[in-house]
C-alpha positions in Angstrom: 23.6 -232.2 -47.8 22.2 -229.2 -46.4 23.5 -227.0 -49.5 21.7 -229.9 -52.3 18.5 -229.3 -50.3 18.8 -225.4 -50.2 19.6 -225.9 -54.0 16.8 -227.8 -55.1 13.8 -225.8 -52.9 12.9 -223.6 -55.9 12.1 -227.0 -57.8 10.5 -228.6 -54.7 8.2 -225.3 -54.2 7.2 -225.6 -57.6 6.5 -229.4 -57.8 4.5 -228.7 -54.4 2.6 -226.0 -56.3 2.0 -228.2 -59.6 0.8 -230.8 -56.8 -2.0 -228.4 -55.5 -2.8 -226.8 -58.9 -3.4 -230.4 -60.3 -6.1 -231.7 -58.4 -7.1 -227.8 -58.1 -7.9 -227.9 -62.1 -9.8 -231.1 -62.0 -12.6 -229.7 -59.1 -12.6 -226.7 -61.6 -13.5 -228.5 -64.6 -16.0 -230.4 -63.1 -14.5 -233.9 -63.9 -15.7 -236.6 -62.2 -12.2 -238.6 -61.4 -12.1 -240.3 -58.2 -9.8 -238.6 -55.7 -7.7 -241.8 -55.6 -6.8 -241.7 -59.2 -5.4 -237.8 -58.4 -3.8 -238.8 -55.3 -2.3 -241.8 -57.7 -1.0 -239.6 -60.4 0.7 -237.3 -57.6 2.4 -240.0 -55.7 3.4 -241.4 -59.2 5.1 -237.7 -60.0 6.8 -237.7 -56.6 8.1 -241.1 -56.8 9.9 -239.6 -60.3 11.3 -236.5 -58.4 12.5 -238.4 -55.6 14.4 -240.8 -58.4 15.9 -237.4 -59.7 16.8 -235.7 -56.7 18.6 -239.0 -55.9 20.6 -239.1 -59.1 21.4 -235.5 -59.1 22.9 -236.1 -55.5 25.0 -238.9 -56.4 26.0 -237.1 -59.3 26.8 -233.5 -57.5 27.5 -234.8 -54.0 31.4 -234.4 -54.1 30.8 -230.8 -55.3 28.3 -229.9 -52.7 30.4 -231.6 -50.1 33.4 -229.4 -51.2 31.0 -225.9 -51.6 30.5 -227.1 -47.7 33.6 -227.1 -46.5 36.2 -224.8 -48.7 39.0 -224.9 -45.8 41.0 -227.8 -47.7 44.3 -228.4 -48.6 45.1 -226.7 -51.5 45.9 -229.9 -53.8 42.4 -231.0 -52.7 41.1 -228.2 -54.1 42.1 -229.4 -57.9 40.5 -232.6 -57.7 37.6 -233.7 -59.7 34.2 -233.0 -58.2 32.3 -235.6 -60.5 31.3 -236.7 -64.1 28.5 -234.5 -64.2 29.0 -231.5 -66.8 28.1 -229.0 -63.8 30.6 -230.4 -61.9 33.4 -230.9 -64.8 32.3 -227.0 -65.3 33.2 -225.6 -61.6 36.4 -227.9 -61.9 37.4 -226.2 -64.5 36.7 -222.7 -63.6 38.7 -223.6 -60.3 42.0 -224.6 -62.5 41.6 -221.2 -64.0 41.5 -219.4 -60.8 44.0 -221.3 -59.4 46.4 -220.7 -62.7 45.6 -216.9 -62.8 45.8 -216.7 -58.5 49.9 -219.0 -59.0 50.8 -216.6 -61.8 49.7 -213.2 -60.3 51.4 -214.5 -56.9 54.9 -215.0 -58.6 54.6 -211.8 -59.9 54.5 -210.3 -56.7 57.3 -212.6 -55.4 59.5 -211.8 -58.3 58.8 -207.9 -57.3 59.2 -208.3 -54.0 61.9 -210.3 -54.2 63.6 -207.7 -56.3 62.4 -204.8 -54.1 64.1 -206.8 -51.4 67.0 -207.2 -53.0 67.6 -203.4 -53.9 66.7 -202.1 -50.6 69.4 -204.5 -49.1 71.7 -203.1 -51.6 70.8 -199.3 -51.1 71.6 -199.6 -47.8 74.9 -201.6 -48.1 75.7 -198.4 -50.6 74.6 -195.7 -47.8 77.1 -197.4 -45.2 80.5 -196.2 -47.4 79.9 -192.7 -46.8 78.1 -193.0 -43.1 81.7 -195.0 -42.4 83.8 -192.1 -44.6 81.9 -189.3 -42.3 82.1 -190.6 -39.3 86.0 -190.8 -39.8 85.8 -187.5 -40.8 83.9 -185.9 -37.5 86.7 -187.0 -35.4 88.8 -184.5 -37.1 86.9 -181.9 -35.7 88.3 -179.2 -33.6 85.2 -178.3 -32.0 84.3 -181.1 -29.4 80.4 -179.6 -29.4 80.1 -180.2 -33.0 81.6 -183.2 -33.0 78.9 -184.6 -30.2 76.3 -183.3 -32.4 77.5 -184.8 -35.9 77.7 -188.6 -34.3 74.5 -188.2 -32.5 73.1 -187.5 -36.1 75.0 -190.0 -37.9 73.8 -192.7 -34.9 70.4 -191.7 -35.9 71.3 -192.4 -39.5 72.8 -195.4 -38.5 69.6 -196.8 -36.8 67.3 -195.8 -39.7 69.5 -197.4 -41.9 69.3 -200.8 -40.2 65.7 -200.4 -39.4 65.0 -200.5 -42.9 67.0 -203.3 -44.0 65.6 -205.3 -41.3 62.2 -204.6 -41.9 62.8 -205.5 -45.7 64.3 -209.0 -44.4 61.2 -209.7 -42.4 59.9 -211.0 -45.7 62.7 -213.3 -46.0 62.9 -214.4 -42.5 62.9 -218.0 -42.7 66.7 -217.5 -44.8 67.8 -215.1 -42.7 68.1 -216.9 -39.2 70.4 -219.2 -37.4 69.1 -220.4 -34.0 71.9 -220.4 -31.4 72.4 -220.2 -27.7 74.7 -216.7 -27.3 75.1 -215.4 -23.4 72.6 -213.2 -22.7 74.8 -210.5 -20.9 77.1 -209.9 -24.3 74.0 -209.6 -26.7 72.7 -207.1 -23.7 76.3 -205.4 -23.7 76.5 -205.4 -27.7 73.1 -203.6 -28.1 73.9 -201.3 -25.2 77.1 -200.1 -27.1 75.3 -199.2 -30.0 73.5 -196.7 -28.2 75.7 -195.7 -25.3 75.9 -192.2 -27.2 72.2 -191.6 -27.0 72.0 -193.3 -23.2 75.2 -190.2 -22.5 72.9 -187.8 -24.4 69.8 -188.1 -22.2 72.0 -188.7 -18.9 70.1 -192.3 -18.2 72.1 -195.1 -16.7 71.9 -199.1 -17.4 71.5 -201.1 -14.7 72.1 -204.9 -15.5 71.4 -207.8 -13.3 71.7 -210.5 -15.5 73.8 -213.3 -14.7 76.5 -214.0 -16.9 75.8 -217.8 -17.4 72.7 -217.4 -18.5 72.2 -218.7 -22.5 69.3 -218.3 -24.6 67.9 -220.2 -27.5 67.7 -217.6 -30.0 69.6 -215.8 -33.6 72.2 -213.1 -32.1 71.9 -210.9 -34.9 68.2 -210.8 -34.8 67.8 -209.8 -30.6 70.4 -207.4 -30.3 68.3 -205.5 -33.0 65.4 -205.7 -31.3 67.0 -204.9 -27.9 68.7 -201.6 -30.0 64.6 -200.7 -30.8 63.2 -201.0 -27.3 66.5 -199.3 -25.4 66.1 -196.6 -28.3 62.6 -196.5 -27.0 63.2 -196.4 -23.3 65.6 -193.6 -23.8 64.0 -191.4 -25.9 61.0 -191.4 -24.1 62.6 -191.1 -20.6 63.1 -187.2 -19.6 65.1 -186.3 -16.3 69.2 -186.4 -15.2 70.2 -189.9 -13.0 66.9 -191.6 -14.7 67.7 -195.5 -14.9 66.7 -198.1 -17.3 67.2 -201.5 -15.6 67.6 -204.6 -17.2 67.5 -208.0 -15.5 67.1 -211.9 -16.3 65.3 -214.6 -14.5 63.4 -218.2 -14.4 60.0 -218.1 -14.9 58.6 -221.6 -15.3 59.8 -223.2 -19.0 61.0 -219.6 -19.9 63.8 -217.5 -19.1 62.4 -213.9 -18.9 64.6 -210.9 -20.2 63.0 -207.7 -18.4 63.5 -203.8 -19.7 62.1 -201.4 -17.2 62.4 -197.4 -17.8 61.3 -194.5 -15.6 59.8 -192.7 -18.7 56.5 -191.0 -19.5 54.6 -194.3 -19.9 52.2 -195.3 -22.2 48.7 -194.1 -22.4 46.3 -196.5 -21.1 44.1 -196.2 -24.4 47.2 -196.8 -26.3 48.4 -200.3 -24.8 46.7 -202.3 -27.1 47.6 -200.8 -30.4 51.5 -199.8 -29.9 52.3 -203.1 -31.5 50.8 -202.0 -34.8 52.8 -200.9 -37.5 52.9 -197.0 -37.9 51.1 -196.5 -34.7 52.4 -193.6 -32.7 49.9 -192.9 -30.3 49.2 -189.9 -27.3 52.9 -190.7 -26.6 54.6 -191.0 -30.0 52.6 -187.1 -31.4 54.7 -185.4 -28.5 58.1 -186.8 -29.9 58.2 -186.2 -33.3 60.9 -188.7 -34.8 58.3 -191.8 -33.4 58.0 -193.8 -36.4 55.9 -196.2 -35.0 57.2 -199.3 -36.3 60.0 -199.9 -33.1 57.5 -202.1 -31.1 56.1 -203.6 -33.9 59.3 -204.9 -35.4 59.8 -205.9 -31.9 56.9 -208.0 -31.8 57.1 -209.3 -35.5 60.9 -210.7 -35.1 59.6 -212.3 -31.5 57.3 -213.8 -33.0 59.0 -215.4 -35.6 61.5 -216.6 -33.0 59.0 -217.7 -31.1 59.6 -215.6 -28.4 57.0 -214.2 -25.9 56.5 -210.3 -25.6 54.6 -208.8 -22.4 54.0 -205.1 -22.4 53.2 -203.1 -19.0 53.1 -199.5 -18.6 51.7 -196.9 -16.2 51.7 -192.6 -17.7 54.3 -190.7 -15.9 55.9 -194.0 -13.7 57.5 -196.0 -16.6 57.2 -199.0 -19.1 58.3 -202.7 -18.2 59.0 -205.2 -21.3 59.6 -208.4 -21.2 60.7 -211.1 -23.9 60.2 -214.5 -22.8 62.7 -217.4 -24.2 61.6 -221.1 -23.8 64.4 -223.3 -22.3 65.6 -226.7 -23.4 63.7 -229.4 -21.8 65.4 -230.5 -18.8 66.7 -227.1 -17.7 
């Protein structure tokens, strides 16, 4: 209603003009026409636009109801808005939008889809000859170089599965199977992958997670993101017999999954921005090979678990991380 109203003032200024001008024109002239008979014909003329103003808001109300309030479902959006040819018009030019908005949105599903796709299959391609070389390191002589080739190919390794991840993020939804694995093997899986980089920087895992606890959650999908935050926790922790602890408990309807490292910490101005894509930060500009995306995927594949993520951090004393998994009612 309020949109008709703000629609029609230009005509209701003007008839509110013609209604002073009128009357105006009549003292000018010097006509002698009782006031009544003015006051008559003015009534009579807003009688008329009130009888218009009526039909054109019973002929336009579904379209000004609709202008109103856009946030509808999208089939909503297609349905008539009256007879009127106004409203027949904006119908219309919706359908077009809509057609040229469905078509240019397949488009980039079809591309994405297929940039999907070959990603997946790149990396499929890269992991022959990562397997073929690191067969070939152990036949090494020199135990130095040897350490040194699978750190890099670990490296290689990581970036490899960080980026066919991330290209599955888009495809999520087909991608997941929800499952209740032991917490302690998903925790021992991910800490294999990088027990070469935990030897590297001389840290040592501390678990206290009982063995019978079981979370509702894909495997596959959290011992990825447990690889990115004990990747994080050891790169940024600097110092021979540091620890990175790792324990399990009840927390009301969750179970809580806590990784605590004695690293360099986060910058207080940077707390609220590490889960953004890209973001490196104070931290991140001191150690080069930060890509920036390690939290974020963190935070992206939580959330699409529905799993909660709590960040704390203090600079030079460490960062504490916590994923929190619902539990079945009744546990």
């Amino acid at each position: 209603m309020k949109l008709f109203w703000k629609d029609q003032l230009p005509l209701l200024l003007f008839f509110a003009l013609n209604a002073l001008l009128v009357p105006l024109l009549y003292w000018l002239s010097g006509d002698g026409r009782p006031p009544a008979i003015v006051l008559y014909g003015v009534l009579l003329s807003a009688a008329v636009l009130a009888g218009y103003l009526l039909l054109r808001y019973a002929s336009l109300r579904r379209m000004y109801r609709r202008l109103s309030e856009p946030n509808v479902r999208r089939g909503e959006r297609l349905e008539p808005l009256g007879d009127a040819p106004l409203a027949e018009a904006v119908t219309g030019l919706i359908a077009v939008y809509d057609r040229e908005y469905e078509e240019e949105l397949a488009a980039r599903r079809s591309a994405m889809e297929r940039h999907v796709t070959f990603i997946g299959r790149w990396v499929h391609q890269m992991k022959t000859p990562l397997s073929v070389l690191q067969l070939s390191v152990r036949e090494l002589e020199d135990d130095e170089l040897e350490s040194s080739m699978n750190e890099e190919l670990d490296r290689l390794r990581q970036g490899l599965e960080m980026v066919i991840y991330t290209s599955r993020l888009e495809r999520f939804e087909q991608d997941f199977a929800v499952e209740r694995p032991p917490l302690l093997r998903t925790i021992g899986e991910a800490l294999a992958e990088q027990r070469r980089l935990f030897i590297k920087r001389r840290i040592s895992p501390v678990i206290e997670v009982d063995e019978r606890i079981n979370v509702y959650t894909d495997a596959k999908w959290l011992r990825f993101i447990l690889g990115q935050i004990l990747t994080n926790a050891a790169n940024y922790t600097e110092g021979e017999g540091r620890k990175v602890k790792i324990r399990a408990y009840s927390r009301g309807s969750h179970t809580v999954l806590e990784i605590a490292d004695e690293g360099i910490g986060i910058a207080r101005e940077d707390l609220q921005r590490v889960f953004n894509p890209y973001f490196t930060g104070q931290r991140g500009r001191q150690y080069k090979e930060s890509t920036g995306m390690g939290l974020y995927l963190v935070r992206e594949v939580c959330k699409r678990l529905e799993h909660g993520v709590e960040l704390e951090s203090e600079p030079g004393e460490g960062t504490t991380l916590r994923i929190l998994f619902r539990k079945a009612p009744g546990e």
